[in-house]
C-alpha positions as CSV (number, residue, x, y, z in Angstrom):
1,X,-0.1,1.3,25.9
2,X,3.2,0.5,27.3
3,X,5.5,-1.8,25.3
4,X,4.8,-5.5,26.9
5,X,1.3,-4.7,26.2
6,X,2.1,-3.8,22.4
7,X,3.9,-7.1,22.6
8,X,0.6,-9.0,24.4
9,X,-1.8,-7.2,21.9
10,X,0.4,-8.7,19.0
11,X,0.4,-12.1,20.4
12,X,-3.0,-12.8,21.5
13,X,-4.7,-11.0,18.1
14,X,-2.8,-13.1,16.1
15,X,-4.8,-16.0,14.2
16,X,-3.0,-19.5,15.1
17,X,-4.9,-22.9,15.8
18,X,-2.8,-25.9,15.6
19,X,-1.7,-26.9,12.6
20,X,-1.2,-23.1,11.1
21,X,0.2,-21.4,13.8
22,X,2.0,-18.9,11.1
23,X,1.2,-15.5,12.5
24,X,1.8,-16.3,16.1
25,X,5.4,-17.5,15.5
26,X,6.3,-14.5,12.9
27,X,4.9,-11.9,15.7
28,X,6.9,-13.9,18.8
29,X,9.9,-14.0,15.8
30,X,9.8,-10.6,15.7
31,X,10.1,-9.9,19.5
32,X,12.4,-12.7,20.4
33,X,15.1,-12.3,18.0
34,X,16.7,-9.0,19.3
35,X,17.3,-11.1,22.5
36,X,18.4,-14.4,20.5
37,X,22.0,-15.0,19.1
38,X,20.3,-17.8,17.1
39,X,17.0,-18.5,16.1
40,X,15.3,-20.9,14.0
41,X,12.6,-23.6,13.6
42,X,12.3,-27.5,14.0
43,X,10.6,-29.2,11.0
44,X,7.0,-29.4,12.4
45,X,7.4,-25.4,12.7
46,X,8.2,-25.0,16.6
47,X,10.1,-21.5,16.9
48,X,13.3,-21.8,18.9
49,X,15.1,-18.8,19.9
50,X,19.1,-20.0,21.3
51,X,20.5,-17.4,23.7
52,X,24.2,-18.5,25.1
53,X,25.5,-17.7,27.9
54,X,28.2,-20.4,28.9
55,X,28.2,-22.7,25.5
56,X,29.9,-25.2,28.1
57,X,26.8,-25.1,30.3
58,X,23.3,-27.3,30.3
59,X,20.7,-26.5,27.6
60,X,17.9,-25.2,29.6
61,X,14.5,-24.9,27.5
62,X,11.8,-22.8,28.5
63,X,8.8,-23.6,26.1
64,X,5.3,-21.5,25.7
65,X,3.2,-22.8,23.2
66,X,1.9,-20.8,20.1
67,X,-1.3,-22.5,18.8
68,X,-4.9,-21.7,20.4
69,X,-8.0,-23.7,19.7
70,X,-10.4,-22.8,17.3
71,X,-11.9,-25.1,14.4
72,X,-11.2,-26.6,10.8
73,X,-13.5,-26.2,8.0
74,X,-15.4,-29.7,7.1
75,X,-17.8,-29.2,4.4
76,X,-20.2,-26.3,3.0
77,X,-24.1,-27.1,2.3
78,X,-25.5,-26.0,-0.1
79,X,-27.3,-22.9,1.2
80,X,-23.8,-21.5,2.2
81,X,-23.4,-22.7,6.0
82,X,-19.8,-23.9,6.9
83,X,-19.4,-27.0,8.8
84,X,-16.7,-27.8,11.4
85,X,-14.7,-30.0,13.3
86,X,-13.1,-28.7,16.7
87,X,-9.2,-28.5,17.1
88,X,-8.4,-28.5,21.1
89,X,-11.2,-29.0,23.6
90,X,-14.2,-27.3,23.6
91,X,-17.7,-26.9,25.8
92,X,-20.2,-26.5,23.7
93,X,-22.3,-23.8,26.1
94,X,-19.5,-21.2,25.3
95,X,-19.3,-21.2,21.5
96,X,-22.8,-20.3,19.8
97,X,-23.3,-16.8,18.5
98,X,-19.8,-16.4,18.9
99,X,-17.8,-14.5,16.1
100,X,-15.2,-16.2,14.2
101,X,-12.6,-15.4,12.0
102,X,-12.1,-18.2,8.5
103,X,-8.3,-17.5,7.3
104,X,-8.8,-18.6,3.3
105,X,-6.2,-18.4,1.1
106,X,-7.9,-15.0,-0.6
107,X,-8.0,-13.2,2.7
108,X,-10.2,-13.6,6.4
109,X,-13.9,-14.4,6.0
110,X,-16.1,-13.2,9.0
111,X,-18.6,-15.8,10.5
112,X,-21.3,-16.3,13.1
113,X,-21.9,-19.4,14.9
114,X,-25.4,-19.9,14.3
115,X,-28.1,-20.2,16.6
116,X,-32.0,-20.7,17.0
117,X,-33.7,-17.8,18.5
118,X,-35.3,-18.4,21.7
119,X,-38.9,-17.2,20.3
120,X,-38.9,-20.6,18.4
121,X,-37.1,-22.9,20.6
122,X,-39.5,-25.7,22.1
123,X,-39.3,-26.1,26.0
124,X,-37.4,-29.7,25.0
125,X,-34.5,-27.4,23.0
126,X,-34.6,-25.0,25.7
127,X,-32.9,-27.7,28.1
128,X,-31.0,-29.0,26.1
129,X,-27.6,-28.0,25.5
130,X,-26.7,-27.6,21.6
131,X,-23.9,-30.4,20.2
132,X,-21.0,-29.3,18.5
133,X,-21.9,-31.6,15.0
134,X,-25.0,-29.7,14.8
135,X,-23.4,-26.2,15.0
136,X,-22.3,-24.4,11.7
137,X,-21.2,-20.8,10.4
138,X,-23.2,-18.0,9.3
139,X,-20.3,-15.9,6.8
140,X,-23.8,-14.4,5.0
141,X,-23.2,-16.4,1.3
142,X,-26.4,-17.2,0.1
143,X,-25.5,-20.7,-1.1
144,X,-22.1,-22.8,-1.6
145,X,-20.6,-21.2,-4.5
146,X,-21.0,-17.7,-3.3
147,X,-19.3,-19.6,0.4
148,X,-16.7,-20.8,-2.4
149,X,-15.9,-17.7,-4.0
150,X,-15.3,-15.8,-0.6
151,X,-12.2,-18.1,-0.9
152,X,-13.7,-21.2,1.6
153,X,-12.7,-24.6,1.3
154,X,-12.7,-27.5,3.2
155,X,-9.3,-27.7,5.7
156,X,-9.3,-24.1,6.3
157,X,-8.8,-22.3,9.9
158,X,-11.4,-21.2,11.8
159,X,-10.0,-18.9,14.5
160,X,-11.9,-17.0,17.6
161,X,-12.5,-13.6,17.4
162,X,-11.7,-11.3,20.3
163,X,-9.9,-8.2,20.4
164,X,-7.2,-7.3,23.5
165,X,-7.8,-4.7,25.9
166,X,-6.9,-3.9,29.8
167,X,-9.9,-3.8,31.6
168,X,-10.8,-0.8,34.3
169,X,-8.2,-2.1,36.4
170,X,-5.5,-2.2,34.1
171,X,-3.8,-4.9,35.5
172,X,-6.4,-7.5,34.6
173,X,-6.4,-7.6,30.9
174,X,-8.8,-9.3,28.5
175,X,-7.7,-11.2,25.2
176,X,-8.4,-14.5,23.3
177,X,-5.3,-17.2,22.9
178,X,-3.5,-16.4,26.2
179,X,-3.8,-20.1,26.1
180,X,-0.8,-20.1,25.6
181,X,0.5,-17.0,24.2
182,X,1.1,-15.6,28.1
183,X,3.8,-18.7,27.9
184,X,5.2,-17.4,24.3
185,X,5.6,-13.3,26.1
186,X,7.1,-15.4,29.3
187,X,9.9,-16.9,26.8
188,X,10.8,-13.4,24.9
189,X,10.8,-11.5,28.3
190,X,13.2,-14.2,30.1
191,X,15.4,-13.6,27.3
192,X,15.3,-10.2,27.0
193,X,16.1,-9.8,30.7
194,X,19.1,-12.0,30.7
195,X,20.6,-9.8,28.6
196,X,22.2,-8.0,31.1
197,X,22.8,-11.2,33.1
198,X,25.3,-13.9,33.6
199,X,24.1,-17.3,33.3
200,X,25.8,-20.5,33.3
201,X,23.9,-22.0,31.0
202,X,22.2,-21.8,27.2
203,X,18.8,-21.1,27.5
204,X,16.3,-21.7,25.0
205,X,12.7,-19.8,24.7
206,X,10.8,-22.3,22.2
207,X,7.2,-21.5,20.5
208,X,5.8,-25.0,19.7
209,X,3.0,-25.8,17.6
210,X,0.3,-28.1,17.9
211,X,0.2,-28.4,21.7
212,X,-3.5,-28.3,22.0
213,X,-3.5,-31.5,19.9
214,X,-1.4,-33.6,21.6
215,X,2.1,-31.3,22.6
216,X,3.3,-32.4,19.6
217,X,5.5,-29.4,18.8
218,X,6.6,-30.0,22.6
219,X,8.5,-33.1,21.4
220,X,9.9,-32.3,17.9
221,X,11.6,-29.5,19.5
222,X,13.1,-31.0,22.5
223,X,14.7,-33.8,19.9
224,X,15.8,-30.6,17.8
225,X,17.0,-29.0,21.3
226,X,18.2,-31.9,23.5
227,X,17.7,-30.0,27.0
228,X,19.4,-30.8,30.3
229,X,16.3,-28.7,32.2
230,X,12.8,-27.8,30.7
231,X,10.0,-25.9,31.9
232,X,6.8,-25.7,30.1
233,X,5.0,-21.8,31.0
234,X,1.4,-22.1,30.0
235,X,-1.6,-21.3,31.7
236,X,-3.8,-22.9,34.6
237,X,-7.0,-22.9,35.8
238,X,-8.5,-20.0,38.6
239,X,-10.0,-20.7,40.8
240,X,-11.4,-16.8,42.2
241,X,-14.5,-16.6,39.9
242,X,-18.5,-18.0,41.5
243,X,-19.2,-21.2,41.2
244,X,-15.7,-22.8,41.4
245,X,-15.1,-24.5,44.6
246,X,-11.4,-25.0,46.7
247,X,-11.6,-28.8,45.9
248,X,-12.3,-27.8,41.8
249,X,-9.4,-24.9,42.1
250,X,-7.9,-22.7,44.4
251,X,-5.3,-20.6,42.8
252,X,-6.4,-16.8,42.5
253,X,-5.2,-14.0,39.5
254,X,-2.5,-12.0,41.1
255,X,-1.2,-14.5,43.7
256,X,2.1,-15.2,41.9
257,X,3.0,-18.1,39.5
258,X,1.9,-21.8,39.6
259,X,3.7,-24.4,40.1
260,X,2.6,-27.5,39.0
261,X,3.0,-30.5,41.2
262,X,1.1,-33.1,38.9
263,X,-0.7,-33.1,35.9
264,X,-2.1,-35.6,33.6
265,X,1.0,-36.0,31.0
266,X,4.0,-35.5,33.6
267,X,4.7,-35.3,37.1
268,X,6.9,-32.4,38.4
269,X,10.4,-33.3,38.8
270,X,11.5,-33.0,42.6
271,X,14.3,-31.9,42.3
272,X,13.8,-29.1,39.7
273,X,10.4,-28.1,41.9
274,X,12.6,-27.5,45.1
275,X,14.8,-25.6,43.6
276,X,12.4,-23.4,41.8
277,X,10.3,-23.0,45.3
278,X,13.6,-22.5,47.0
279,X,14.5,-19.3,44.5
280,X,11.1,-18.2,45.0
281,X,11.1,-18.0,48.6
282,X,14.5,-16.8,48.5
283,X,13.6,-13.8,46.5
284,X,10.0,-13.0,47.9
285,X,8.8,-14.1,44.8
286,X,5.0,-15.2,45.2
287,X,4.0,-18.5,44.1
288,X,0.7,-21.0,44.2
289,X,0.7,-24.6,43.8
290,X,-1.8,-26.3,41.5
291,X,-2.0,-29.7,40.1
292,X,-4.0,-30.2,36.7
293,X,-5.6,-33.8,36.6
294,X,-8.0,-33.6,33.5
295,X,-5.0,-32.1,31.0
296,X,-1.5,-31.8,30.5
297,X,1.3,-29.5,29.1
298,X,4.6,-29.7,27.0
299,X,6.1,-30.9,29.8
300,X,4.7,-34.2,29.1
301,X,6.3,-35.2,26.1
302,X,9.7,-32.8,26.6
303,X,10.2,-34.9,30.1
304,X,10.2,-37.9,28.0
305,X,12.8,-36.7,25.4
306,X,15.7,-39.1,24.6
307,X,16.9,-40.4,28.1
308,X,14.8,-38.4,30.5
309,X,15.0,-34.4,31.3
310,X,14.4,-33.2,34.6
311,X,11.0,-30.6,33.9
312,X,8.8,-28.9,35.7
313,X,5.5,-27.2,34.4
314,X,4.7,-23.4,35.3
315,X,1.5,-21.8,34.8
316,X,-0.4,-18.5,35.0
317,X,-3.5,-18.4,36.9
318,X,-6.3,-17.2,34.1
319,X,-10.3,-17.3,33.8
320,X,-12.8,-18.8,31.1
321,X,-9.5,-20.7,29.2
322,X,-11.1,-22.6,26.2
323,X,-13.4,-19.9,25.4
324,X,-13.1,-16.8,22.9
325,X,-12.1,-14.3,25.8
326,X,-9.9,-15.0,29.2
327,X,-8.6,-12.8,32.0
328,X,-5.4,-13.2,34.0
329,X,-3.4,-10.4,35.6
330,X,-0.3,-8.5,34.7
331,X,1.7,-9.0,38.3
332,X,1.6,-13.2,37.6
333,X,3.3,-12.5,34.2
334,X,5.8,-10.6,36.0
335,X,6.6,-12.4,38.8
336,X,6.4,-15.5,36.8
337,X,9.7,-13.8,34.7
338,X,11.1,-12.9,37.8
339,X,11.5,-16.4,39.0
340,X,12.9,-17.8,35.5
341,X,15.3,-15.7,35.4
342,X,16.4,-16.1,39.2
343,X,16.3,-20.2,38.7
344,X,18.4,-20.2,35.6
345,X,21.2,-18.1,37.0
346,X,21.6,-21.1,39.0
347,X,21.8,-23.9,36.8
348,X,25.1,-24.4,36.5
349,X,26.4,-28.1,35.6
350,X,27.3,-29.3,38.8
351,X,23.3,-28.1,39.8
352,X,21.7,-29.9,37.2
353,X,23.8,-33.0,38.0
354,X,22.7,-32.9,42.0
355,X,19.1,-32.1,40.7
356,X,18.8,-35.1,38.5
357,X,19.8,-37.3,41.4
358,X,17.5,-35.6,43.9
């Protein structure tokens, strides 16, 4: 295993709903900072890594965000069973009999969604899709104090469990949390490549929290950071897989980057969007475009920061997002870095100042 996919195995195994995203920012931490001539964190616990290269220059932020969904613990009954509320979206068909991970404060429980067997289900049941207030946890206690003494209590994490790994063809690879650890890797590798680069410009690759909740971290750390430029890098839907029609999405894993024109917190800013696709075609660079009506991204409340900044969202093409497992492929990650660092070469002062009037 090569050394980007050390760093994607780190990322995406790490535990980190919103609200405790801990061991997602200490692993990005780790892999950012040799790239970083500064890096510290806003007070909601957004990670921001602050690489120079003209102190004289715009602030550009490029933001991933580190929390995935996953659940809170509610209430235990008293036979043991842990109850749940959701944190992020959820459908309902992809979570029973799924394994989770319970991060107390002695140490992660195991757990089982539970489930009816079919045998028993009625032909009623059998249609009916399960809601989420009547699903619960299996950790095998055989009532609420042995739940208890496992170190359980109400307002603890509930995380997805799933494992990375490259599939057969190596280039697709497998992993819980790429939404949005993919936009967290994005961030460390644009720094680390601009390293040997000259850039007009102080970049910033952030890690904020609590995205999946309402991209709060998105906004603490844009007042922290004050950008001239921001992209949000975070993934999108694809559109390649049965059932999924042009109309629903029609961006494919491998194709190159998306670029989103519109989605349901922001609009794309023009003039930051031509450039980009002007770099892009420059440089050969494949891209897709994709819009994203039913959610948004950071870009949603970073566009909003202080008196407006220009921001434009980027995304990478991935399947089954909002379940325990997703795929997306290596290439869009790389061409994705590619581009970043090809765009911010460019934004000098006088660029930002033309885009922001475009």
């Amino acid at each position: 295993m090569d050394e980007t996919l050390k760093m994607f195995k780190a990322l995406t195994d790490a535990n980190a709903i919103s609200g405790h995203e801990k061991e997602a920012r200490d692993v990005m931490e780790k892999y950012i900072t040799p790239y970083a001539d500064k890096v510290y964190t806003d007070n909601l616990g957004s990670l921001i890594a602050e690489k120079t290269g003209n102190a004289n220059g715009p602030k550009v932020m490029i933001a991933g965000h580190l929390d995935e969904i996953g659940f809170m613990v509610t209430r235990i009954d008293k036979d043991g069973f842990i109850y749940f509320q959701t944190i992020g979206g959820w459908w309902s068909q992809v979570m029973l009999a799924q394994r989770v991970t319970i991060m107390t404060r002695k140490g992660n429980v195991t757990g089982v969604i539970g489930s009816k067997p079919p045998h028993i289900l009625s032909a009623k049941e059998r249609n009916k899709t399960v809601e989420i207030k009547d699903m619960f946890i299996d950790v095998g206690a055989m009532n609420k104090e042995e739940a208890e003494e496992f170190g359980i209590r109400p307002g603890d994490s509930v995380v997805p469990y799933f494992e990375f790994v490259p599939l057969k063809n190596e280039k697709m690879l497998l992993a819980k949390a790429w939404d949005n650890r993919i936009g967290c890797a994005i961030a460390i590798e644009v720094l680390k490549r601009l390293q040997d680069e000259q850039h007009p410009n102080t970049v910033y690759g952030v890690g904020t929290v609590q995205e999946e909740v309402g991209l709060r971290g998105a906004r603490t750390s844009a007042h922290a950071i004050k950008p001239d430029i921001a992209f949000a890098v975070d993934v999108g839907v694809a559109g390649d897989t049965p059932g999924v029609s042009d109309k629903e999405a029609d961006s494919k894993l491998g194709e190159g980057p998306q670029i989103i024109l519109y989605d349901a917190s922001a609009i794309s800013h023009k003039g930051l969007r031509d450039l980009v696709i002007e770099v892009a075609d420059e440089k050969e660079i494949p891209y897709q475009y994709s819009s994203i009506p039913g959610g948004g991204t950071d870009s949603g409340t970073i566009h909003l920061t202080a008196n407006g900044v220009p921001s434009v969202s980027i995304t990478i093409a991935t399947r089954y997002i909002h379940s325990h497992a997703a795929i997306l492929h290596r290439d869009d990650f790389e061409n994705a870095v590619k581009l970043f660092v090809e765009v911010i070469k460019r934004l000098d002062y006088d660029t930002v100042k033309r885009l922001i009037l475009a």
